[in-house]
N, C-alpha and C positions, 0 to 999 in steps of 0.2 A: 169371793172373787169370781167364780166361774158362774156366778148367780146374779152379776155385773152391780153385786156393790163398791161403791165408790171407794170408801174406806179403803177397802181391803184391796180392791185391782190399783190402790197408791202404792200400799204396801207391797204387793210381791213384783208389782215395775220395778219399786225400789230394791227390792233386793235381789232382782234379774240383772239391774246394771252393773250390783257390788260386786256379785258373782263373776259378771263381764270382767270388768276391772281387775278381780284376782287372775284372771285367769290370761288378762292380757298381759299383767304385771310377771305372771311367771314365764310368759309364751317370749317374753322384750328381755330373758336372763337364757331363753334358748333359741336364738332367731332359724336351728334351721327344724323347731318343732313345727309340726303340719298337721298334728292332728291330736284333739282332745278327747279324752275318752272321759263319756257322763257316767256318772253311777249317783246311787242315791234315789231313795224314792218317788219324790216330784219329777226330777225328769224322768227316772227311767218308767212310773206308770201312770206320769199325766202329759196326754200327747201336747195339748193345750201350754201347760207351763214351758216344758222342754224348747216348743217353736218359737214362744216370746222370747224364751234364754236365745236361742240357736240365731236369731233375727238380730243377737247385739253384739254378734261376734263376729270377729274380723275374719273376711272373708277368705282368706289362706289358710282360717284354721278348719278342718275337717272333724264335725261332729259326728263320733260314734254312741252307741251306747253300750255301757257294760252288758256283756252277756252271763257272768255270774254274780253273787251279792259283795259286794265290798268286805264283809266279815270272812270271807274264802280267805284273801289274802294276808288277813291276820292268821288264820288255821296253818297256812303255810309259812310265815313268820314262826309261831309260835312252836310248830316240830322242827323248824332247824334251830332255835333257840334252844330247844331241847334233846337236841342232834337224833331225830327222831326218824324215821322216813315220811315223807309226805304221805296224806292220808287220801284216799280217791275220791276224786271228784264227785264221781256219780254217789259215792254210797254218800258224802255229803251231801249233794243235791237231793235226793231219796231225804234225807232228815231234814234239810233247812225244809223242803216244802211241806214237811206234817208240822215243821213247826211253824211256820206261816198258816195253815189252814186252822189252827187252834182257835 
């Protein structure tokens, strides 16, 4: 895609607009939402995919991006499911990123 094969820049239009679509579909279940928060790796570390996404969104929605990993909010799920105290951010962030550099 980003190498402007055809093939593949069909595909991730196509699945820019699905993503639109979902996100229109749940924004029309809360009309006074204003703003989307991206997570996930193609937007949040290809500037490229993220603006094609950001370019098919209706324009009252405010695209942010996540500032920590989506797996965070499972960490804090998972110690109130286990009535646990939340675990600190940073000494997670301190580990998720050794384990990204692996």
């Amino acid at each position: 895609w980003q190498t402007g094969d055809a093939v593949a820049t069909a595909i991730v239009e196509e699945n820019c607009k699905r993503m639109a679509q979902l996100v229109h579909a749940a924004a029309a279940k809360s009309p006074e939402a204003k703003q989307v928060i991206l997570g996930g790796s193609l937007l949040t570390k290809s500037p490229e995919f993220r603006q094609l996404f950001e370019t098919l969104l209706d324009k009252k929605l405010q695209p942010s991006v996540m500032e920590w990993p989506q797996v965070w909010g499972g960490c804090l799920r998972c110690a109130a499911l286990a009535k646990q105290p939340a675990p600190s951010l940073n000494l997670f962030m301190e580990r998720y990123g050794l384990e990204e550099r692996v």
